[in-house]
PDB file of N, CA, C, O and CB in Angstrom:
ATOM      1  N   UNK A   1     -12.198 -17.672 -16.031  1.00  0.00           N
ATOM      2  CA  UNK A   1     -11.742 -17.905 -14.678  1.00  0.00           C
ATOM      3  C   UNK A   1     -10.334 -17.322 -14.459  1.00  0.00           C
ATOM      4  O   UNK A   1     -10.000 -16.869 -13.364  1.00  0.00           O
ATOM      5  CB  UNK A   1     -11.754 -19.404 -14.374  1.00  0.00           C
ATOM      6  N   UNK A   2      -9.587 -17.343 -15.435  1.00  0.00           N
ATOM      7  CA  UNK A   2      -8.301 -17.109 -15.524  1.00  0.00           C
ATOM      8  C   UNK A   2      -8.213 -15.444 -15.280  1.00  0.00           C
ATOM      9  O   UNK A   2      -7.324 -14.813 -14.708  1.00  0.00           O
ATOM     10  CB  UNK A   2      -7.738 -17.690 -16.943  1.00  0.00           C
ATOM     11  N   UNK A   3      -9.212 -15.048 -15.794  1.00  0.00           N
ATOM     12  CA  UNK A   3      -8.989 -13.173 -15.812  1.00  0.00           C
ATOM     13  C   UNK A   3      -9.511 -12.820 -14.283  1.00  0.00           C
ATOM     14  O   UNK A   3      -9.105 -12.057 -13.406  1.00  0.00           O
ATOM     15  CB  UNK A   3     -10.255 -12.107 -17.266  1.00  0.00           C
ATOM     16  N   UNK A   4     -10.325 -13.506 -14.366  1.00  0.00           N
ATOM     17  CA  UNK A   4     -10.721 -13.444 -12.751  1.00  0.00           C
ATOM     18  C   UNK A   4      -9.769 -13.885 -11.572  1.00  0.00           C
ATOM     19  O   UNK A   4     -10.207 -13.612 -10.455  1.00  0.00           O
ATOM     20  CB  UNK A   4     -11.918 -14.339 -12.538  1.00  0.00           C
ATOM     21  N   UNK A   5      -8.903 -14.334 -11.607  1.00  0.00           N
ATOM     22  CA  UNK A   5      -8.215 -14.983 -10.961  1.00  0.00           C
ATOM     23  C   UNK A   5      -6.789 -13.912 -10.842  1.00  0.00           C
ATOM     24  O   UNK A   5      -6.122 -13.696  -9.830  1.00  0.00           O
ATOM     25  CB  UNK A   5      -8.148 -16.418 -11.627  1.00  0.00           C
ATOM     26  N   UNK A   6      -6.580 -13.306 -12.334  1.00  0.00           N
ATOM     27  CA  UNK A   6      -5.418 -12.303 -12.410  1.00  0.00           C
ATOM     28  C   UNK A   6      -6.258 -10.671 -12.104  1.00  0.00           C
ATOM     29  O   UNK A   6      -5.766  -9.546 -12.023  1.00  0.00           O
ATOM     30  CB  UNK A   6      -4.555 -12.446 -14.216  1.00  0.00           C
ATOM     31  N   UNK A   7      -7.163 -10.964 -12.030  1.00  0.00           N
ATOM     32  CA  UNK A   7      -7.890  -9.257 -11.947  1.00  0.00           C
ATOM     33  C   UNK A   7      -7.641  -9.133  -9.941  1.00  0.00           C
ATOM     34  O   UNK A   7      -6.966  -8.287  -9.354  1.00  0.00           O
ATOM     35  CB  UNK A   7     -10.427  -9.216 -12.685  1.00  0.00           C
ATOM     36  N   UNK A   8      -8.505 -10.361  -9.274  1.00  0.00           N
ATOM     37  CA  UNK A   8      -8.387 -10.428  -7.859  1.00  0.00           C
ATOM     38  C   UNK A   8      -6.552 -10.429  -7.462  1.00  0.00           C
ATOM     39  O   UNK A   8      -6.274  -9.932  -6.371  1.00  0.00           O
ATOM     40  CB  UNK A   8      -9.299 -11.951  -7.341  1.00  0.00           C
ATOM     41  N   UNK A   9      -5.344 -10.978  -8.334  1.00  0.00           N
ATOM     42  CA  UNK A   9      -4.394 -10.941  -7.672  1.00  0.00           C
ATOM     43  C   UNK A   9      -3.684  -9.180  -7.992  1.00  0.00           C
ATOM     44  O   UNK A   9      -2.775  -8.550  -7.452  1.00  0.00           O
ATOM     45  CB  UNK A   9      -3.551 -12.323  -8.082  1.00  0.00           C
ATOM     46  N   UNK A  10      -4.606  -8.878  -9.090  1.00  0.00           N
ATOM     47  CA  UNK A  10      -3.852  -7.151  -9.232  1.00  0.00           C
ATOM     48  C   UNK A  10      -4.444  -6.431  -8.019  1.00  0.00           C
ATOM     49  O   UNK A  10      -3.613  -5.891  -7.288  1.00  0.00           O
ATOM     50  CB  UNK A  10      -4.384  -6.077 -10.880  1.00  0.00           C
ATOM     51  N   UNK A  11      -5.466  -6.348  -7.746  1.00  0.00           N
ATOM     52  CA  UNK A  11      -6.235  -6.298  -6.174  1.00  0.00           C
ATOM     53  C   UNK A  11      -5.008  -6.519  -5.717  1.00  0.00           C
ATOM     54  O   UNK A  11      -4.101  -5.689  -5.776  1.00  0.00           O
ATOM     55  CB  UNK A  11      -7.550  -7.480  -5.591  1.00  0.00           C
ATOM     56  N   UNK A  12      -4.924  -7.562  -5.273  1.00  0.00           N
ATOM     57  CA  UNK A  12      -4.709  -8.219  -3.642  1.00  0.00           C
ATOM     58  C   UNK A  12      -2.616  -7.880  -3.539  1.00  0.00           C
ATOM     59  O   UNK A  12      -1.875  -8.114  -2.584  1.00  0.00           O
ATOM     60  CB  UNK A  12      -5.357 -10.753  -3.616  1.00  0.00           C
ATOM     61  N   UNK A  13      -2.338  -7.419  -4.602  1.00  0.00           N
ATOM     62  CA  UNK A  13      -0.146  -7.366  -4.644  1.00  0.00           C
ATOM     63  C   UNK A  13      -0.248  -5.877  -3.703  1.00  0.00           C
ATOM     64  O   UNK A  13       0.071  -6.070  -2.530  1.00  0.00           O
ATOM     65  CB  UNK A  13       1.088  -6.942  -7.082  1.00  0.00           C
ATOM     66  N   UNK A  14      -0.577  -4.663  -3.978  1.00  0.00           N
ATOM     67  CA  UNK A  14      -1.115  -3.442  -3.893  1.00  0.00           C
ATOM     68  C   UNK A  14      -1.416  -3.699  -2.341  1.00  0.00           C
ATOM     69  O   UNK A  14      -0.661  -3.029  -1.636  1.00  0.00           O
ATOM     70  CB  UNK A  14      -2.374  -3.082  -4.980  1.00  0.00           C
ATOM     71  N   UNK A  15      -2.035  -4.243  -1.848  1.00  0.00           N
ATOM     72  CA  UNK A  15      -3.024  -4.083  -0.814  1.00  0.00           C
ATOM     73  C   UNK A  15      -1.796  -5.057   0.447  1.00  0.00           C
ATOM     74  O   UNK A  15      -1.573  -4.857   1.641  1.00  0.00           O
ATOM     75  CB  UNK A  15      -4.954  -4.931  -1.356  1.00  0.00           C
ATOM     76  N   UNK A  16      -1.139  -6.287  -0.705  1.00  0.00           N
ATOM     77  CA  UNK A  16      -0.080  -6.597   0.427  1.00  0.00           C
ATOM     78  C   UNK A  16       1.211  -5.582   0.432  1.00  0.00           C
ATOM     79  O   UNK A  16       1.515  -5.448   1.617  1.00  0.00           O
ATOM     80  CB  UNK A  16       0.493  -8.171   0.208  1.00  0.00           C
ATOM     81  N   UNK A  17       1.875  -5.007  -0.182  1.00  0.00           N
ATOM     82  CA  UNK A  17       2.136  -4.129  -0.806  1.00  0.00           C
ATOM     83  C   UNK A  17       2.148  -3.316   0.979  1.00  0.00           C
ATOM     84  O   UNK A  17       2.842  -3.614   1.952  1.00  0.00           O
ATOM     85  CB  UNK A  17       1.069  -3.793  -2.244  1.00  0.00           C
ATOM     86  N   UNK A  18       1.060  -2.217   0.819  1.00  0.00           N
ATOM     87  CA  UNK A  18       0.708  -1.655   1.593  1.00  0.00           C
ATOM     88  C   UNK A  18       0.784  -2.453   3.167  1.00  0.00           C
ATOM     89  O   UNK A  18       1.568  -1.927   3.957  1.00  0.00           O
ATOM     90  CB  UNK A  18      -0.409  -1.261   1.043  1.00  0.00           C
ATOM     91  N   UNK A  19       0.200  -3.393   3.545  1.00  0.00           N
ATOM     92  CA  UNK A  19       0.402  -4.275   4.769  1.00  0.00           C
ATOM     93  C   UNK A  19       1.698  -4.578   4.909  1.00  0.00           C
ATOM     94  O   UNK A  19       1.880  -4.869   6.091  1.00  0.00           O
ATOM     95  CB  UNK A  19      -0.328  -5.520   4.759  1.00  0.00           C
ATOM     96  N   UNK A  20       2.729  -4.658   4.266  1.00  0.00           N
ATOM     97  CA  UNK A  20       4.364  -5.129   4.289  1.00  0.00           C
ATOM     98  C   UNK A  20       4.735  -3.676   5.440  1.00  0.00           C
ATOM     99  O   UNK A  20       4.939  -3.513   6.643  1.00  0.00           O
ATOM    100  CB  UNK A  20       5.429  -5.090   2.192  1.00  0.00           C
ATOM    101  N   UNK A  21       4.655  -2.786   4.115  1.00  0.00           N
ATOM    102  CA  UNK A  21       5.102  -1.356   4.300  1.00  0.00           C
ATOM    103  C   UNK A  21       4.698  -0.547   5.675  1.00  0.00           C
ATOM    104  O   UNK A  21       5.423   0.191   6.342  1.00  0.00           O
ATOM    105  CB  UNK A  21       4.516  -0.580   3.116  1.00  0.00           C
ATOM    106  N   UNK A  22       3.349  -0.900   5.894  1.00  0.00           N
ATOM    107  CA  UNK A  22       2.714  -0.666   7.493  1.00  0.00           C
ATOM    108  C   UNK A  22       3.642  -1.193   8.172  1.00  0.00           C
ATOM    109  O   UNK A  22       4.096  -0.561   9.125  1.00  0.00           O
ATOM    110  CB  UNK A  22       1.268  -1.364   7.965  1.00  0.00           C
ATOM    111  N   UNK A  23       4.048  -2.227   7.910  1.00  0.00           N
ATOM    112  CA  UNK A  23       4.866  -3.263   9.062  1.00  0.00           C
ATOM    113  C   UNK A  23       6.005  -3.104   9.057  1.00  0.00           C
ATOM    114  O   UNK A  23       6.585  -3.681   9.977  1.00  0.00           O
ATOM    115  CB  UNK A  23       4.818  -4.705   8.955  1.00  0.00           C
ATOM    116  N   UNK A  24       6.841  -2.334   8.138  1.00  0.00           N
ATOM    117  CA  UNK A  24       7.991  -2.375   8.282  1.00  0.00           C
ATOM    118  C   UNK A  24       8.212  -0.562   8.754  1.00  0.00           C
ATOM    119  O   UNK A  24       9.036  -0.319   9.636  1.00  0.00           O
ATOM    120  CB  UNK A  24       8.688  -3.080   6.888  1.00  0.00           C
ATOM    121  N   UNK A  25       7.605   0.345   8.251  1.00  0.00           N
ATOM    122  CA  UNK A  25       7.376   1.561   9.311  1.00  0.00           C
ATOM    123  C   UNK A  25       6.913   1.791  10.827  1.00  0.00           C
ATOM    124  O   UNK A  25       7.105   2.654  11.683  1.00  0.00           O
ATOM    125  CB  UNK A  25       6.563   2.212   8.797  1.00  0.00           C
ATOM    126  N   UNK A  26       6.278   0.708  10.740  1.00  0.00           N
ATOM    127  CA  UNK A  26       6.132   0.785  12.407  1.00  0.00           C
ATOM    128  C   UNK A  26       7.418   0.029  13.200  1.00  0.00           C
ATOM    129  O   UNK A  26       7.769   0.387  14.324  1.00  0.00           O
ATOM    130  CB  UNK A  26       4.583  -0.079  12.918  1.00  0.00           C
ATOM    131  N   UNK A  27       7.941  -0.849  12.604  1.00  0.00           N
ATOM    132  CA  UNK A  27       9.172  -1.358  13.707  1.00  0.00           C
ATOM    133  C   UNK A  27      10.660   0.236  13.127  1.00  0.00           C
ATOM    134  O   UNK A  27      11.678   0.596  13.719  1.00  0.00           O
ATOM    135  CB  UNK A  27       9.919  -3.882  13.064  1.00  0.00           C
ATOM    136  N   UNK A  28      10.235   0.574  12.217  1.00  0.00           N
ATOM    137  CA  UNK A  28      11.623   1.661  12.109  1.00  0.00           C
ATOM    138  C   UNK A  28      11.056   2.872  12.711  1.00  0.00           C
ATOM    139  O   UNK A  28      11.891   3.747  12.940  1.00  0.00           O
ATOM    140  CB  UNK A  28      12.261   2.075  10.384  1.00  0.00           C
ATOM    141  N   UNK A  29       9.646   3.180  13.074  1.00  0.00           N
ATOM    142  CA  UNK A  29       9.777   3.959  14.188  1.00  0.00           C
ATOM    143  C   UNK A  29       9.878   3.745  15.401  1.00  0.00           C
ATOM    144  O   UNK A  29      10.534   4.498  16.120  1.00  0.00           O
ATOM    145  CB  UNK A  29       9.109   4.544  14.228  1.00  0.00           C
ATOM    146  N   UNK A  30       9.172   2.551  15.913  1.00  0.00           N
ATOM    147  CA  UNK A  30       9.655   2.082  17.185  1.00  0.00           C
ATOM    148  C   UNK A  30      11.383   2.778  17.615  1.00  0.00           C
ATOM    149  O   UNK A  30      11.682   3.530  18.543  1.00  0.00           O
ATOM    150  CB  UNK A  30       9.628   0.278  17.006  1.00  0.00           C
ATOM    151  N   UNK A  31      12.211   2.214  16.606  1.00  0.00           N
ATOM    152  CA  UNK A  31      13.436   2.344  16.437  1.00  0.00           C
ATOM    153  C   UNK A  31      13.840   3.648  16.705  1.00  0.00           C
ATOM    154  O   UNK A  31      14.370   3.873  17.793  1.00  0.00           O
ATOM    155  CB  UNK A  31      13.764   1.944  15.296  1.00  0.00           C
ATOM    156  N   UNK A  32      13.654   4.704  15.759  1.00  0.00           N
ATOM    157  CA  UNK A  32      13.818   5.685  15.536  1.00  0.00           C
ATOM    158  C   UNK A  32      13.121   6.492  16.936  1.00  0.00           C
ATOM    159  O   UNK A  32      13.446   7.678  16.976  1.00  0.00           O
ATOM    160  CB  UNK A  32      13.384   5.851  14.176  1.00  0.00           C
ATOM    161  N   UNK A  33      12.193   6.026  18.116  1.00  0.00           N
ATOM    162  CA  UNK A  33      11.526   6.890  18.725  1.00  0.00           C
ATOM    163  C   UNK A  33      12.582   6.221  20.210  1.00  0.00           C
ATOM    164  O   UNK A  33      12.866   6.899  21.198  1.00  0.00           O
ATOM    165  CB  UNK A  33       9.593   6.790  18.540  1.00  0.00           C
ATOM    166  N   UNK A  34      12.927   5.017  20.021  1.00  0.00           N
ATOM    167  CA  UNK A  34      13.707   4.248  21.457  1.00  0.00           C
ATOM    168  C   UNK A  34      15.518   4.732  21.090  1.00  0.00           C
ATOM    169  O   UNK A  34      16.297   4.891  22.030  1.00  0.00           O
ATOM    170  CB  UNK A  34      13.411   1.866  21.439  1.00  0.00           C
ATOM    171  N   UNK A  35      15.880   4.877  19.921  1.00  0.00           N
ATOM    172  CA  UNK A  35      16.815   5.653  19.825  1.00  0.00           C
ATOM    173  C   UNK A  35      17.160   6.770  19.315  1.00  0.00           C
ATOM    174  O   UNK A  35      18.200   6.806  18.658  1.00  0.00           O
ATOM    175  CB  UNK A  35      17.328   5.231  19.592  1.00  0.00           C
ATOM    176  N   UNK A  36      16.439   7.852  19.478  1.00  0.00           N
ATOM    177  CA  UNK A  36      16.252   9.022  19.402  1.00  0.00           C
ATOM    178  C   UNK A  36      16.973  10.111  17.623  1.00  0.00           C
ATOM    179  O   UNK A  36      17.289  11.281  17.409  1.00  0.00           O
ATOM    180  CB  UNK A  36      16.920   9.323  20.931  1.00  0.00           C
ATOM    181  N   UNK A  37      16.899   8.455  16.543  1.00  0.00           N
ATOM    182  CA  UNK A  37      17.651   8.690  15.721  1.00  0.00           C
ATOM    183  C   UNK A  37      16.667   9.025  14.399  1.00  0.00           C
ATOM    184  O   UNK A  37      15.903   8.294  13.768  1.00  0.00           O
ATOM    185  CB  UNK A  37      18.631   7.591  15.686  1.00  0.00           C
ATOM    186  N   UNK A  38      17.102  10.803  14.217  1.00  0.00           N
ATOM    187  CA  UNK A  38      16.382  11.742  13.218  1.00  0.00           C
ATOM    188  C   UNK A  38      15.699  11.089  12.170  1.00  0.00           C
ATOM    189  O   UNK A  38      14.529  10.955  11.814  1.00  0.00           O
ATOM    190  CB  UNK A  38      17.296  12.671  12.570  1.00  0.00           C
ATOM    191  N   UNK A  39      17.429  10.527  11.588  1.00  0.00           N
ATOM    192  CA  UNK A  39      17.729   9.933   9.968  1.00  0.00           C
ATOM    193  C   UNK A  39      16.576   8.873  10.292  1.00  0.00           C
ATOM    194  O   UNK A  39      15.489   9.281   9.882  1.00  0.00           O
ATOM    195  CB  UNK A  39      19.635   9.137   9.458  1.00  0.00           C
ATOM    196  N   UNK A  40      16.536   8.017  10.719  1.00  0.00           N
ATOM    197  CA  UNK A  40      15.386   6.900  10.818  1.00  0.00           C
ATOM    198  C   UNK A  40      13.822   7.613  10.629  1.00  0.00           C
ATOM    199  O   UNK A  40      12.997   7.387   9.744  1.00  0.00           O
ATOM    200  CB  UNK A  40      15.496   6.096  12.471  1.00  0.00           C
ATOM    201  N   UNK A  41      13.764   8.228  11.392  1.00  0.00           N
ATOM    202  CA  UNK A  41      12.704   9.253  11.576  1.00  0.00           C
ATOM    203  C   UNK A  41      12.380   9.940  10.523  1.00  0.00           C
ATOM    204  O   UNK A  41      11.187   9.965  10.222  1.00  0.00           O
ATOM    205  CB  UNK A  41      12.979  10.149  12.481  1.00  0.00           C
ATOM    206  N   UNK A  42      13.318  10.647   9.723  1.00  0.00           N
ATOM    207  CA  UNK A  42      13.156  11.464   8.127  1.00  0.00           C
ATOM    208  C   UNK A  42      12.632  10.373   7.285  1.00  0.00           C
ATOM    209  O   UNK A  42      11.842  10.652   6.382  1.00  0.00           O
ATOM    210  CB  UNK A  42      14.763  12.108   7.323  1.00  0.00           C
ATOM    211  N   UNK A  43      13.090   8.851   7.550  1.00  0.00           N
ATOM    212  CA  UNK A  43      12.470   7.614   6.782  1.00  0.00           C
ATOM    213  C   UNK A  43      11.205   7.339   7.118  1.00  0.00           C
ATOM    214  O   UNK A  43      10.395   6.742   6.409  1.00  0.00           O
ATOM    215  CB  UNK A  43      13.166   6.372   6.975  1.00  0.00           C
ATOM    216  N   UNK A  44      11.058   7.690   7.996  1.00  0.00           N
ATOM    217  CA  UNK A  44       9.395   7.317   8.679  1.00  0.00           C
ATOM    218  C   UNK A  44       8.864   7.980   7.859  1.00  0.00           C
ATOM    219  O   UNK A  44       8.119   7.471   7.022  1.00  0.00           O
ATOM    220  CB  UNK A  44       8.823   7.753  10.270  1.00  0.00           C
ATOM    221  N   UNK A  45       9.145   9.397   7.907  1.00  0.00           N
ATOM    222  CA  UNK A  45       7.842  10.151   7.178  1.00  0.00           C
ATOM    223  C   UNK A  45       7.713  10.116   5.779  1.00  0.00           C
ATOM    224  O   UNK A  45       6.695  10.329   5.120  1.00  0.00           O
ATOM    225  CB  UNK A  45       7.801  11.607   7.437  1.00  0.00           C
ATOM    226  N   UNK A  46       9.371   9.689   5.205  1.00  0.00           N
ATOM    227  CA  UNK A  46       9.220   9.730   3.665  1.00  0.00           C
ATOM    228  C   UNK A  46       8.216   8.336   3.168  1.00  0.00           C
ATOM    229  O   UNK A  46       7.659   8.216   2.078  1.00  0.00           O
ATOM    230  CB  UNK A  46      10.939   9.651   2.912  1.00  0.00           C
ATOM    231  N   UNK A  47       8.187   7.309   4.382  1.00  0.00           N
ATOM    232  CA  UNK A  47       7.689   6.132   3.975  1.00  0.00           C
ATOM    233  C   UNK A  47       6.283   6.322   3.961  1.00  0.00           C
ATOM    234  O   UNK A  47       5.643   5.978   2.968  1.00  0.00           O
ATOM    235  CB  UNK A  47       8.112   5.032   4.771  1.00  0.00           C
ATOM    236  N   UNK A  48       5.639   6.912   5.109  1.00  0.00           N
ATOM    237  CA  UNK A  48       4.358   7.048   5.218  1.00  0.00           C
ATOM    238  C   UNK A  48       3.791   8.456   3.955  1.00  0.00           C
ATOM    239  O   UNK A  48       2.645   8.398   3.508  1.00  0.00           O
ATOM    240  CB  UNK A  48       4.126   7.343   6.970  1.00  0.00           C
ATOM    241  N   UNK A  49       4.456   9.261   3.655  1.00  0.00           N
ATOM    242  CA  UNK A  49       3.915  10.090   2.233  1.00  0.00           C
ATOM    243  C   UNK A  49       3.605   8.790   1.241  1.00  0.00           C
ATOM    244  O   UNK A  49       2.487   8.736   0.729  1.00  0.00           O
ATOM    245  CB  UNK A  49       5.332  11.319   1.402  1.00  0.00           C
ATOM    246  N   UNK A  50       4.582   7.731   0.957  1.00  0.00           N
ATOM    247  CA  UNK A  50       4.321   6.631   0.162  1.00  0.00           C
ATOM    248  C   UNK A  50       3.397   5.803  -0.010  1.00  0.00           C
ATOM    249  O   UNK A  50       2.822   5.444  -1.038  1.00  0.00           O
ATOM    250  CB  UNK A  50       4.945   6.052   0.270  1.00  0.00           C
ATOM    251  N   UNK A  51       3.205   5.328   1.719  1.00  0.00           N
ATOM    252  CA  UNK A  51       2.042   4.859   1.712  1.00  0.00           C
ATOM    253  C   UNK A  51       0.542   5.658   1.199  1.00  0.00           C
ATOM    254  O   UNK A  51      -0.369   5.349   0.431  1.00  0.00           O
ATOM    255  CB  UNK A  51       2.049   4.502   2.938  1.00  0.00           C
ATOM    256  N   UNK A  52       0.814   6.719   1.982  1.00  0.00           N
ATOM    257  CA  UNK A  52      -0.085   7.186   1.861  1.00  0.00           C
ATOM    258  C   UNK A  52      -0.770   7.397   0.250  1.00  0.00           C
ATOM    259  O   UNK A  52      -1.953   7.412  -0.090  1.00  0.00           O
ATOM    260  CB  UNK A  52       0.199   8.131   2.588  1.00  0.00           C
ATOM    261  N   UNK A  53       0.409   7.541  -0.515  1.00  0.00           N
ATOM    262  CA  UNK A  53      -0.050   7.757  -1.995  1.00  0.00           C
ATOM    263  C   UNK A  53      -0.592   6.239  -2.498  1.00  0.00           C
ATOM    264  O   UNK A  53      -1.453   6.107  -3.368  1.00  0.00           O
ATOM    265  CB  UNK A  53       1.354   8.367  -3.039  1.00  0.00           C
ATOM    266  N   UNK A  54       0.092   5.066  -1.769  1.00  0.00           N
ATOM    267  CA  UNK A  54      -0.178   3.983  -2.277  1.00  0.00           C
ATOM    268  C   UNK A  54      -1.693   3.397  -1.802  1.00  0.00           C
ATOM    269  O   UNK A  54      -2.221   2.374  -2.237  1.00  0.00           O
ATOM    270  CB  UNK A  54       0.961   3.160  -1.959  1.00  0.00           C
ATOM    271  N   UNK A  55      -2.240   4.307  -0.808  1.00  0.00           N
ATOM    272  CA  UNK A  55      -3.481   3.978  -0.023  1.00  0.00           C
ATOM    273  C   UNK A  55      -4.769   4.501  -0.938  1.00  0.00           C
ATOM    274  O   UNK A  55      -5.852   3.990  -1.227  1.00  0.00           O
ATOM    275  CB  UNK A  55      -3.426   4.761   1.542  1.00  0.00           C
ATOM    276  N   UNK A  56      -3.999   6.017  -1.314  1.00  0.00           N
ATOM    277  CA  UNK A  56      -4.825   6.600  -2.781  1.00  0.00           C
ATOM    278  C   UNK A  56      -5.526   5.728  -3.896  1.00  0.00           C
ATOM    279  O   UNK A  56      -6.671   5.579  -4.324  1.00  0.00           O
ATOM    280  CB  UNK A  56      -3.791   7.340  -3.669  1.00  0.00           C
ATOM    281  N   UNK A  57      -4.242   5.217  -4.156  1.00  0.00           N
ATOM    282  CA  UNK A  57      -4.311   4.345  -5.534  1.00  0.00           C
ATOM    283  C   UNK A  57      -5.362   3.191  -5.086  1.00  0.00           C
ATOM    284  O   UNK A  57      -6.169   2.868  -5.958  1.00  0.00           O
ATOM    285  CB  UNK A  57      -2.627   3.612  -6.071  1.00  0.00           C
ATOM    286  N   UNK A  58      -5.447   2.575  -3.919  1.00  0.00           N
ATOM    287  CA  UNK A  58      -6.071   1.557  -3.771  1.00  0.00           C
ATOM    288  C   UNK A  58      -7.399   1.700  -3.508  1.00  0.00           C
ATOM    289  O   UNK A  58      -8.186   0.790  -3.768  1.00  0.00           O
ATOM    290  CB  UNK A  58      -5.539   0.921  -2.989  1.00  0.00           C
ATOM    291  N   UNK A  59      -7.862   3.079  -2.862  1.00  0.00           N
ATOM    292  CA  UNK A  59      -9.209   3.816  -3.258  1.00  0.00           C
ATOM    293  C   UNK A  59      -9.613   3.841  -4.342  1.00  0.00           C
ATOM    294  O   UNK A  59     -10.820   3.691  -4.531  1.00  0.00           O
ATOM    295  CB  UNK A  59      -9.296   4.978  -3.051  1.00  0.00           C
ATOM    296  N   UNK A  60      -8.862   4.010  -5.244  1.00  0.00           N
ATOM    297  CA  UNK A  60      -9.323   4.727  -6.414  1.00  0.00           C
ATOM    298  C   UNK A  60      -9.757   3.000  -6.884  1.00  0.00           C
ATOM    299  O   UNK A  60     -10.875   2.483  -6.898  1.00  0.00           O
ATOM    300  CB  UNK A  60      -7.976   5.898  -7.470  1.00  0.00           C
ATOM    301  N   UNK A  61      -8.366   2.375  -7.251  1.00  0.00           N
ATOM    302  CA  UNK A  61      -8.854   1.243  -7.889  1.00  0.00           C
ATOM    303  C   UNK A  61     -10.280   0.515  -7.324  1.00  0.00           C
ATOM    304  O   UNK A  61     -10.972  -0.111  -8.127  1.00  0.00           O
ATOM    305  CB  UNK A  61      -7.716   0.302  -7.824  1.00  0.00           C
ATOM    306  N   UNK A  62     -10.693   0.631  -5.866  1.00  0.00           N
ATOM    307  CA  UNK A  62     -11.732  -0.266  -5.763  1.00  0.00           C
ATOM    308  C   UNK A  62     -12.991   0.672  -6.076  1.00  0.00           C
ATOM    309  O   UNK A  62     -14.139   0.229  -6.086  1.00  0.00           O
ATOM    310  CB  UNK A  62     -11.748  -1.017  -4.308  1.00  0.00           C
ATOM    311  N   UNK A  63     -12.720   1.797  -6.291  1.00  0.00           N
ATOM    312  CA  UNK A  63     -13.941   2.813  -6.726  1.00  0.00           C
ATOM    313  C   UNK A  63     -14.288   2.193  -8.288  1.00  0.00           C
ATOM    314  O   UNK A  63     -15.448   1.915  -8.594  1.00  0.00           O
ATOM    315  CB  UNK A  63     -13.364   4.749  -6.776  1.00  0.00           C
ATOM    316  N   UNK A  64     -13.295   2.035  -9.114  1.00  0.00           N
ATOM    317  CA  UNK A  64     -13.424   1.253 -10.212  1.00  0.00           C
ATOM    318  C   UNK A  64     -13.201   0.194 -10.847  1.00  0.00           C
ATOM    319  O   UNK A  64     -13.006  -0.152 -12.012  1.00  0.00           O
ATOM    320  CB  UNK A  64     -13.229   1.571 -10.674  1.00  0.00           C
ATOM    321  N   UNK A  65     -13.302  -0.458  -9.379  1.00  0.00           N
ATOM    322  CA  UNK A  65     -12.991  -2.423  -9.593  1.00  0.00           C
ATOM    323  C   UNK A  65     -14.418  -2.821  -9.486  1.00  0.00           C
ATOM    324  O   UNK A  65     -14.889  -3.662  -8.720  1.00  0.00           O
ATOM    325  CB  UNK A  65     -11.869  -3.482  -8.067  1.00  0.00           C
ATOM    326  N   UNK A  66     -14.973  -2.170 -10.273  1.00  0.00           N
ATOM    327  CA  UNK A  66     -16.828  -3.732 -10.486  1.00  0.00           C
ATOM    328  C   UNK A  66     -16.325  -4.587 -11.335  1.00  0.00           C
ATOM    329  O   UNK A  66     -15.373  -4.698 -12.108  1.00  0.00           O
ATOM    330  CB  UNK A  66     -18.821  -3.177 -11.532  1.00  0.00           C
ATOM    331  N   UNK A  67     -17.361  -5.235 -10.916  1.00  0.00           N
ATOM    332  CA  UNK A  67     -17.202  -6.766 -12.064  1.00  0.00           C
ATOM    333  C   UNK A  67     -17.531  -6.695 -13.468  1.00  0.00           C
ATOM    334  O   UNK A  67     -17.271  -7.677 -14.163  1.00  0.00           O
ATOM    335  CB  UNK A  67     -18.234  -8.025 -11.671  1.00  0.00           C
ATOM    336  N   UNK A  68     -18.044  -5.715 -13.965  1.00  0.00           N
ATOM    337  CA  UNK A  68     -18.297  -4.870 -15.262  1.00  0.00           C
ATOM    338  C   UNK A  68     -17.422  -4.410 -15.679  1.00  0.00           C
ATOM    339  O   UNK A  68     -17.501  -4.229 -16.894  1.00  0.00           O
ATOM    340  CB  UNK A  68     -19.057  -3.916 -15.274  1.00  0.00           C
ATOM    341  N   UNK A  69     -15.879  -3.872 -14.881  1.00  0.00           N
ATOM    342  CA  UNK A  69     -15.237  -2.989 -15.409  1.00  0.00           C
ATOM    343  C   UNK A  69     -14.165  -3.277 -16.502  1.00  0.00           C
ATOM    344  O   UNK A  69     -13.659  -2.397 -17.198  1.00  0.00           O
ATOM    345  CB  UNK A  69     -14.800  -2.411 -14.458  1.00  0.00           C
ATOM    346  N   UNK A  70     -13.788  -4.996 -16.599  1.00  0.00           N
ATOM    347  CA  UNK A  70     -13.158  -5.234 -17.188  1.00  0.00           C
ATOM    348  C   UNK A  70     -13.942  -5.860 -18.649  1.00  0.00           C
ATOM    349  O   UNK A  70     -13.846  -6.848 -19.377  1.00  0.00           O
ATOM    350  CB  UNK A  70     -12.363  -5.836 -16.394  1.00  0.00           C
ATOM    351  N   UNK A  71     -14.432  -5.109 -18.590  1.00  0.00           N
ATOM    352  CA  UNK A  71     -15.779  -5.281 -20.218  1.00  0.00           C
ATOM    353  C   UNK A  71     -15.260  -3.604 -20.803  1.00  0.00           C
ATOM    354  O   UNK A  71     -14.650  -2.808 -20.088  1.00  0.00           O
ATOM    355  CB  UNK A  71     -18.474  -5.333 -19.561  1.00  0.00           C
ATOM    356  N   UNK A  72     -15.684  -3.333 -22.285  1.00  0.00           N
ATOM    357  CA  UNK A  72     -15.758  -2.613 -23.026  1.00  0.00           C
ATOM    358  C   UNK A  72     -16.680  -1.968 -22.690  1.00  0.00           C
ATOM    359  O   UNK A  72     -17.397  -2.636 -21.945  1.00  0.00           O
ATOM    360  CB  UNK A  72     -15.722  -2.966 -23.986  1.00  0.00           C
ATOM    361  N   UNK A  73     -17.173  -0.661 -22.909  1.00  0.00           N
ATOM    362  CA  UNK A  73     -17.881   0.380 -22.689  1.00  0.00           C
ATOM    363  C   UNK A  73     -19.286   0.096 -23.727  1.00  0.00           C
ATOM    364  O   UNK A  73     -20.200   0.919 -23.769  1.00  0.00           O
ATOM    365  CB  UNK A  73     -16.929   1.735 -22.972  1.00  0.00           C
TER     366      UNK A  73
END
């Protein structure tokens, strides 16, 4: 129960992770688009390459998150 319990929270850090990061790029562009400020804006996009890599990873992991996977071959 216990592995099960730490396998679903390696899932679920990643995935909040990602939902934080959505949320905190969208109010610094708001920002960046109501005050017409670049530097904010150069953060937008460096944040969303991030996400975006972090959106990767979370594909990938559920491509190889079965319930088998944490067994030996």
């Amino acid at each position: 129960m216990q592995r099960r319990r730490r396998r679903i929270e390696q899932q679920l850090n990643p995935l909040e992770e990602a939902c934080e990061k959505t949320a905190d790029l969208d109010v610094l562009a708001q920002l960046a688009q109501e005050e017409g400020d670049s530097a904010a804006a150069a953060e937008v996009e460096t944040g969303l390459a991030e996400l975006r890599r972090l959106i990767e990873r979370l594909e990938f992991q559920l491509l190889l998150g079965g319930a088998d996977d944490g067994r030996g071959a």
